[in-house]
N, C-alpha and C positions, 0 to 999 in steps of 0.2 A: 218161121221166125218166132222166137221166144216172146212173149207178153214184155214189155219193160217196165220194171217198178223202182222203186224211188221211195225210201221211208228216212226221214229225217227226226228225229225226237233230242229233246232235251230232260235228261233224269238226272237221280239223285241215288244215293249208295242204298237207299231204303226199298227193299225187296219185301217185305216184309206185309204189306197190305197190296201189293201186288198179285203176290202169288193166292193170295184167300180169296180176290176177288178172280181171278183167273180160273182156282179151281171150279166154281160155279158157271162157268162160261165152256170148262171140259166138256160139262155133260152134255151141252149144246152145240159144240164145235167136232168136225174131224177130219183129218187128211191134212192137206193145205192150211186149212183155217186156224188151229192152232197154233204156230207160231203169231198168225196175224193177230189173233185172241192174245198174245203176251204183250206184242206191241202195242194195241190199242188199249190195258188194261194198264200198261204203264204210263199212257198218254192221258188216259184218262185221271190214275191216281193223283198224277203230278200235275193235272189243271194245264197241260201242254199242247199242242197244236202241231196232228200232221200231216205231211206234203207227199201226196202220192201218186204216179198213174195208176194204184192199184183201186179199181173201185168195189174192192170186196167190202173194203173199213166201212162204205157207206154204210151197211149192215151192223155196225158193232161202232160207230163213232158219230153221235148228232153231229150238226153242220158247222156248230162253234169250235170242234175239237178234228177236224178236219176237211181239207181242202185235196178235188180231185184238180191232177193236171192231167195235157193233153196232150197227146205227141203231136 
């Protein structure tokens, strides 16, 4: 049975300090963890809050800017 995840974000058209802060995070991330690395760096840019069972983001999101759930 497949892991189940769950990312919920609210963003803005503004890519653009996204993707500068994400590059920095490439060199630290790989496989899997890169798309998680875009999600959490657009969560973070934009001061948003996300909702996941995936407990990777704990790594890459303090506890203000995301919340795990439970199956």
């Amino acid at each position: 049975m497949s892991k189940k995840k769950l990312a919920i974000v609210s963003t803005y058209d503004d890519l653009c300090g996204i993707a500068g802060y994400t590059r920095a995070l490439e060199q630290q991330l790989a496989g899997n963890d890169l798309p998680d690395g875009w999600l959490a760096a657009a969560v973070d840019h934009h001061a948003e809050h996300l909702v996941s069972f995936d407990r990777d983001f704990k790594k890459l999101l303090p506890r203000t800017r995301f919340t795990l759930l439970k199956a």
